[in-house]
C-alpha positions in Angstrom: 77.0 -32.3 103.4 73.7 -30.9 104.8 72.1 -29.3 101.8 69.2 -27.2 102.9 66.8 -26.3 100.0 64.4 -23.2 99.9 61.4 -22.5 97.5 61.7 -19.1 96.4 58.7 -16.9 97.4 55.2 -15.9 96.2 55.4 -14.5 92.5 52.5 -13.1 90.5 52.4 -15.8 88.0 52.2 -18.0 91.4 49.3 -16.3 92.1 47.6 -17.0 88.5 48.5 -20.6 88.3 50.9 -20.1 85.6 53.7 -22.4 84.5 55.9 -20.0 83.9 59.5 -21.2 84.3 61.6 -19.2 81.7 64.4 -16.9 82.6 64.7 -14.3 84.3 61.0 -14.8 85.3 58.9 -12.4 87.1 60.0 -10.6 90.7 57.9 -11.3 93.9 54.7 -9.9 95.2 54.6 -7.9 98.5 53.9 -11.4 100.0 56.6 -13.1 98.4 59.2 -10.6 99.4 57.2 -10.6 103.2 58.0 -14.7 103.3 62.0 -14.0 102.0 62.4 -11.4 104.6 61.4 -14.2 107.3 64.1 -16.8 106.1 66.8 -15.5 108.4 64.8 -16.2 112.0 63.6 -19.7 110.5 66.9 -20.9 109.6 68.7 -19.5 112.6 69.6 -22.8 113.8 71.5 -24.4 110.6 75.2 -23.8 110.3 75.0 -22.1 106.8 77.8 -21.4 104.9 77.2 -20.3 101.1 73.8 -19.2 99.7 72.9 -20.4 96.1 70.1 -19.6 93.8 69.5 -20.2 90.2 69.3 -17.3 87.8 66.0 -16.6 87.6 64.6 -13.0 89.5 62.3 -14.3 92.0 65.1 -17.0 93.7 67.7 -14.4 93.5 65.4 -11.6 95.6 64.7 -14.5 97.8 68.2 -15.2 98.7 69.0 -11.8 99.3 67.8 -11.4 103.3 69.2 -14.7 104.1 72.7 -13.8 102.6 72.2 -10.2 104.2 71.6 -11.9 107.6 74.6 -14.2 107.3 76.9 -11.7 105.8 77.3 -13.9 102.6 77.1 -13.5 98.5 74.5 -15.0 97.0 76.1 -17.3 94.4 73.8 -17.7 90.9 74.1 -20.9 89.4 71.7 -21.7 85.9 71.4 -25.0 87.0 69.2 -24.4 89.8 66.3 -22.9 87.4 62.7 -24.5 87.5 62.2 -27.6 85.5 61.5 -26.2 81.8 57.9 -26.2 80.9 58.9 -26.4 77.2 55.8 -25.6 74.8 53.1 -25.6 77.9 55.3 -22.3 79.1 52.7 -19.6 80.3 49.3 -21.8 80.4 47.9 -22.1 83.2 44.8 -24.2 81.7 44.6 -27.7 83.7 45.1 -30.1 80.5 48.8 -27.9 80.6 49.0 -28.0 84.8 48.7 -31.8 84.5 50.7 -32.7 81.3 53.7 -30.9 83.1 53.3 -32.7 86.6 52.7 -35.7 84.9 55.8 -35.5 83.4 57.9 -34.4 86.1 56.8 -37.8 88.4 57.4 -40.1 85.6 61.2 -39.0 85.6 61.0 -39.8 89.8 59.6 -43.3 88.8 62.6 -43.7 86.5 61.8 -43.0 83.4 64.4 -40.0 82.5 64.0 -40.3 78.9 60.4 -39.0 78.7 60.4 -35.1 77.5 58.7 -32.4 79.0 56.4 -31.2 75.9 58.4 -28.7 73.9 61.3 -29.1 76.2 64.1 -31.3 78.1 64.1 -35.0 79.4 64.8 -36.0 82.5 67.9 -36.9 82.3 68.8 -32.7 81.3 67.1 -31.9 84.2 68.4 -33.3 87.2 71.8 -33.5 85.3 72.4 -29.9 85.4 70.8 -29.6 89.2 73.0 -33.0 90.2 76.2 -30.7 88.9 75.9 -27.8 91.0 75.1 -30.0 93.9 78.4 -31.7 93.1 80.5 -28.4 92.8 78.7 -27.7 96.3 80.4 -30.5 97.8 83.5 -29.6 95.8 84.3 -27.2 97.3 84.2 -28.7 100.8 80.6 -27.0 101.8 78.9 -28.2 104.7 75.8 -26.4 104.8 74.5 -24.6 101.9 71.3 -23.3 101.6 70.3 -24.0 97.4 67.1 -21.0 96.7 65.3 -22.7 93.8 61.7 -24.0 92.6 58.7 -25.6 93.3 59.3 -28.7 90.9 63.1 -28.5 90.7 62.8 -29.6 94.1 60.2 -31.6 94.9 61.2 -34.3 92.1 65.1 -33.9 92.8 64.6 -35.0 96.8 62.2 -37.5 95.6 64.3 -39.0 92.7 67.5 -38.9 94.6 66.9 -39.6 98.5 66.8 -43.3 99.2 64.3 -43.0 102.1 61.5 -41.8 100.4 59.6 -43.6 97.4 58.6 -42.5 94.2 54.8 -41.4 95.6 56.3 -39.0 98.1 56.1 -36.2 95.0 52.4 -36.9 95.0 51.2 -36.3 98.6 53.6 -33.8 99.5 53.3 -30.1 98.4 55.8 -27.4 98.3 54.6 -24.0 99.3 56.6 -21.0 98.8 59.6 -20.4 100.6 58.8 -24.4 102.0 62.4 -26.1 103.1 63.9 -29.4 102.6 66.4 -31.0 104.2 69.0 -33.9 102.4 72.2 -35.1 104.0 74.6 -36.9 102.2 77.8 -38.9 103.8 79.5 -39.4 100.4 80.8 -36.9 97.9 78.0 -36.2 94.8 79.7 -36.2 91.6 82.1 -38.8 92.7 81.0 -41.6 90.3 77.2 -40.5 90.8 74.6 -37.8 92.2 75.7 -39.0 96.1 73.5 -40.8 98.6 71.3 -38.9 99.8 68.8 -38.9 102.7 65.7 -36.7 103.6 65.9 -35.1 106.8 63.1 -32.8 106.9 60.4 -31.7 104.6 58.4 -28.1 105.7 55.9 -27.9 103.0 54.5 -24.6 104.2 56.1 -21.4 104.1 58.5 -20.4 107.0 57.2 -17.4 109.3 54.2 -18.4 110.4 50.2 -18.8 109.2 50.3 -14.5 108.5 52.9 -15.8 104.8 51.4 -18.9 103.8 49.7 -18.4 100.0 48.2 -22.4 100.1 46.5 -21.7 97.0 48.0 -19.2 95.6 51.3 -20.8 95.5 51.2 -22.4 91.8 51.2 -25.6 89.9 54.6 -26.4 90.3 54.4 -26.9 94.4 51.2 -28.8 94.0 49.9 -32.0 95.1 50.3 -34.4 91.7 46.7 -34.9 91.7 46.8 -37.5 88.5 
């Protein structure tokens, strides 16, 4: 299965640096809905077949052009939401920015039983993300394109493609409506999360310099500067 995985666009809590991960979340600005209205030319090329997003506003109204285009639902699934600030939800304050990295790269070094402050551990988090995946490829998928979030994805391509270390979360941003790339030859969920592989990782946002918002993109797409 080629899974191909979208950050949703620019929101306003993006804008302000907020951690702000709770459902349903805010809608996009008129940026964020410019950069969801160019995913259709950039993914031309892939073979899509289902679009997914979690259930939170903003991945939902990112989706929507993209299924438009290919004449496709999109499919919400809960387990595609952000990873849960806990009790740092809504700060935006550095101390907060940090704690919450911080604890999303331990978990992609292996240690899944550390909790987010306030919130889930690691092994909640890519559980519930590793079982949609493996419905995906359930139901015989060889395509879909997954809308979800800055962090969400960033530590699940890290934690589970076998090509990339555990560092890759540090140097490599996410910027809104950024794509990944992961191939799998096996079936996930069939004794495990798959094996996966990295094919491609487009930090920036897709249409061009005129959509990227480097800076104004929010913590959860950032650098782990530690």
């Amino acid at each position: 299965m080629r899974l191909i995985l979208i950050r949703h666009g620019q929101t306003p809590s993006n804008v302000d640096h907020f951690l702000d991960t709770a459902v349903p979340g805010p809608g996009l600005t008129e940026l964020g809905l410019a950069q969801a209205a160019a995913l259709p030319e950039a993914l031309a090329g892939e073979p899509i077949d289902a679009v997914y997003a979690s259930n939170l506003v903003r991945t939902q109204l990112t989706a929507a052009p993209l299924a438009a285009a290919l004449g496709l639902p999109v499919e919400v699934r809960a387990g595609l939401r952000e990873v849960s600030a806990g009790s740092l939800e809504m700060r935006n304050d550095r101390e907060a920015i940090i704690g919450y990295l911080k604890t999303v790269y331990s978990w992609v070094k292996g240690d899944l039983d550390v909790h987010m402050p306030g919130g889930p551990n690691g092994h909640e988090t890519f559980d519930r993300f590793d079982a949609v995946i493996a419905e995906l490829a359930a139901a015989g998928l060889s395509a879909p394109a997954v809308v979800s979030h800055g962090a969400m994805i960033r530590a699940w391509c890290t934690a589970r493609a076998e090509n990339v270390p555990a560092d890759f979360i540090v140097d490599n941003a996410l910027s809104n409506t950024g794509v990944a790339v992961m191939e799998s030859a096996d079936t996930p969920g069939a004794g495990g999360p798959g094996s996966w592989k990295l094919l491609t990782w487009m930090g920036e946002a897709v249409g061009g310099l005129a959509l990227r918002d480097y800076g104004e993109d929010g913590p959860a797409g950032e650098d782990v500067k530690l």
